[in-house]
VEXTI-681663 format. One record per residue (C-alpha): x negated, y negated, z negated; chain. Coordinates in nm, 2 decimals. Layout:
N
R     c1     c2     c3 chaine
R      X      Y      Z      A
...
//
This chain:
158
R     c1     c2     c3 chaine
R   0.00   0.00   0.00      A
R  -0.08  -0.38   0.11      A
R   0.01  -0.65  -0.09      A
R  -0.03  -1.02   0.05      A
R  -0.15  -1.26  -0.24      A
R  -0.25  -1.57  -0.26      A
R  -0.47  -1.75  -0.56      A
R  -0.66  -2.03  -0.67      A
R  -1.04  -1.92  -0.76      A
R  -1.25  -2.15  -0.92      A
R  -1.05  -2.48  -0.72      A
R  -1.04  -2.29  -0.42      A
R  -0.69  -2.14  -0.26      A
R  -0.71  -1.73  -0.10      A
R  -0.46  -1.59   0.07      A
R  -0.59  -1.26   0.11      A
R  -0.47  -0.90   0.16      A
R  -0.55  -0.60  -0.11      A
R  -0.50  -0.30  -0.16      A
R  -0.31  -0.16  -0.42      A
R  -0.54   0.00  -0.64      A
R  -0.78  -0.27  -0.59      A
R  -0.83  -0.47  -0.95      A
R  -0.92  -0.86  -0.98      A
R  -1.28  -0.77  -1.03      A
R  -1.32  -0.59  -0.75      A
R  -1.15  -0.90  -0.54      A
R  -1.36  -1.13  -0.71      A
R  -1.68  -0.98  -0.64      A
R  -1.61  -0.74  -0.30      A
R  -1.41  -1.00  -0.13      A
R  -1.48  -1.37  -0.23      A
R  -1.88  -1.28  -0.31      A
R  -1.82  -1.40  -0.70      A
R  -2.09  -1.11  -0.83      A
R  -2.13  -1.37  -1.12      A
R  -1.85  -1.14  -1.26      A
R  -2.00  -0.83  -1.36      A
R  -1.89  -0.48  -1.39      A
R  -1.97  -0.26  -1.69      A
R  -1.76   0.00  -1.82      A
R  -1.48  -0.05  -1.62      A
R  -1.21   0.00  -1.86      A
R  -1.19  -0.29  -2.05      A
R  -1.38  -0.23  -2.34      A
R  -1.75  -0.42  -2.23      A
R  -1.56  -0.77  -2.18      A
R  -1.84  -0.83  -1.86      A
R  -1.59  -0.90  -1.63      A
R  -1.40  -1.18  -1.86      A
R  -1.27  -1.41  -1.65      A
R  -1.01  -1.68  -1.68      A
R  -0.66  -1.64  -1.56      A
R  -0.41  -1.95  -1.58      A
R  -0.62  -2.02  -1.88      A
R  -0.64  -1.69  -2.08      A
R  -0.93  -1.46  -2.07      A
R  -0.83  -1.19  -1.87      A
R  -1.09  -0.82  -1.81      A
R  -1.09  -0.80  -1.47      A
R  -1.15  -0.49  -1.45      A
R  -0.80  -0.37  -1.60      A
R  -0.59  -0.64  -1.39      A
R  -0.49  -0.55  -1.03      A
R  -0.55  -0.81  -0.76      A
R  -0.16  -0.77  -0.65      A
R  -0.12  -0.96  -1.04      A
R  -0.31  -1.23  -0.98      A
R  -0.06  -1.32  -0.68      A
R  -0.01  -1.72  -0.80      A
R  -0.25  -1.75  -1.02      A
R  -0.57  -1.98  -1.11      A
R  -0.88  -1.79  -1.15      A
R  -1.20  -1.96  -1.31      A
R  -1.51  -1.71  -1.32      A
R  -1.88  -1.77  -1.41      A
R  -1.96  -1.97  -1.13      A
R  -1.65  -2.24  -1.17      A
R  -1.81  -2.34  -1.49      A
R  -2.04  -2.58  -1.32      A
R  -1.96  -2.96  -1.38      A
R  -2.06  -3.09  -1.04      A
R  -2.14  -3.05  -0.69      A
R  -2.56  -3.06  -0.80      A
R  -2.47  -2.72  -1.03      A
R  -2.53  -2.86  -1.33      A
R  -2.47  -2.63  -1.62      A
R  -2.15  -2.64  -1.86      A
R  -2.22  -2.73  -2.18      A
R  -2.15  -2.36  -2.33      A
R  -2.40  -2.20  -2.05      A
R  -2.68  -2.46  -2.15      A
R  -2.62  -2.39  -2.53      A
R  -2.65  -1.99  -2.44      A
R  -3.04  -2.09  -2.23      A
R  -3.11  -2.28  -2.49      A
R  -3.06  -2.02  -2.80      A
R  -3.20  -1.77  -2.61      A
R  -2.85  -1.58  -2.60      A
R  -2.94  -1.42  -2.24      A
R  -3.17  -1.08  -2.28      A
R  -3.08  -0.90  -1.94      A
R  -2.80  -1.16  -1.85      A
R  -2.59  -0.84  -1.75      A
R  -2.31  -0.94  -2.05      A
R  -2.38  -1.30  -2.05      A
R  -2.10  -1.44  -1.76      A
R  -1.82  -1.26  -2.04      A
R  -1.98  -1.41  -2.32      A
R  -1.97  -1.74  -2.18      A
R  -1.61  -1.73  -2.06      A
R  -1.51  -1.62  -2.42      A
R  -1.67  -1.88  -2.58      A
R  -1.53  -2.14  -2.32      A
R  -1.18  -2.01  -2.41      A
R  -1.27  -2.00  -2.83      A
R  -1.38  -2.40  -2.82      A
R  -1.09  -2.46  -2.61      A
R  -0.85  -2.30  -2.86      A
R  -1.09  -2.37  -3.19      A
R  -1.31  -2.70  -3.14      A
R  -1.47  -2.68  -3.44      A
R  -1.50  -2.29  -3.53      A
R  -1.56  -2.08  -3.80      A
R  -1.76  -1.79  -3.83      A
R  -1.44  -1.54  -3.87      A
R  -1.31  -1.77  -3.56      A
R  -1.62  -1.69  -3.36      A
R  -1.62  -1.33  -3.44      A
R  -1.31  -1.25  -3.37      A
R  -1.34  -1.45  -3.01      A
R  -1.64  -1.25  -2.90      A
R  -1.50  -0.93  -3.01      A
R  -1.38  -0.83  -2.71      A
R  -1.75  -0.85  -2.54      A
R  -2.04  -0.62  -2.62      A
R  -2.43  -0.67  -2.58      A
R  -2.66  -0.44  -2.61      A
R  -2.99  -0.63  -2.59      A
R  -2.96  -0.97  -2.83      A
R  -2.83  -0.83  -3.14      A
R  -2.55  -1.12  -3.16      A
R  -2.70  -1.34  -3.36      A
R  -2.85  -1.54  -3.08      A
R  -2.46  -1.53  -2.91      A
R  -2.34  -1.68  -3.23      A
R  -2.60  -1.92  -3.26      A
R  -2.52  -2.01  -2.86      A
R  -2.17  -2.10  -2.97      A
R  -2.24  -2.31  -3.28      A
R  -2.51  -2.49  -3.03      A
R  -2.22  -2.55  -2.83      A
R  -2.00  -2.65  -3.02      A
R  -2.23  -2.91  -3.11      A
R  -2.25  -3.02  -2.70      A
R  -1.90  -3.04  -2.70      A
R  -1.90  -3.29  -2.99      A
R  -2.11  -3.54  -2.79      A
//
């Protein structure tokens, strides 16, 4: 089955055709080139593909394309604030605290934390926890993630 959709990724309108089977990750990456989006356990439970949908952090790997029909996507790569690529505040606070190991969890990560400090300005440690709990690392130990988004928050306060 063929399902005609049509989205809004990261400012930019799709009308595309997918399969049914085929799952929002698999769009993003296989169709519209977004590999920013990653792919790890495909079954939810790695939070790598975290992407926003209509302003909710959505794993793409558990959401079917045909789903996203209306919707505004933001991945990884819609974060930057301009033209020049210049970094949003939470990716620069995530460089800067040394939050990235192999990178592979980081675009999740980042998308989490963009949707905590849009929902909880001003954090707290439960707060953060519970945010990021849907995303798993296996190289930084967290701490570095949970100094990222206490650095962060701190960018957003400027």
């Amino acid at each position: 089955m063929v399902n005609e959709i049509a989205l809004t990724v990261n400012g930019t309108k799709y009308e595309l055709a997918v399969k049914g089977h085929q799952t929002l990750a698999d769009v993003l990456r296989d169709e519209l080139g977004l590999i920013g989006t990653k792919v790890g356990c495909g079954e939810g439970e790695c939070g790598a593909c975290t992407v926003m949908v209509d302003g909710r952090t959505v794993t793409s790997c558990l959401m079917l394309a045909a789903q996203a029909d209306g919707c505004e996507i933001i991945t990884i790569e819609g974060l930057a604030e301009d033209a020049e690529g210049e970094l949003h505040p939470v990716q620069e606070a995530f460089v800067e605290a040394g939050a990235i190991q192999c990178g592979f969890c980081t675009p999740g990560f980042v998308m989490s934390t963009v949707a905590l400090l849009e929902e909880y300005p001003d954090p707290t440690e439960e707060q953060i926890r519970e945010g990021l709990a849907g995303n798993l690392c296996r190289c930084t130990g967290y701490q570095q993630i949970f100094d990222a988004v206490e650095l962060a928050k701190e960018k957003r306060e400027v």
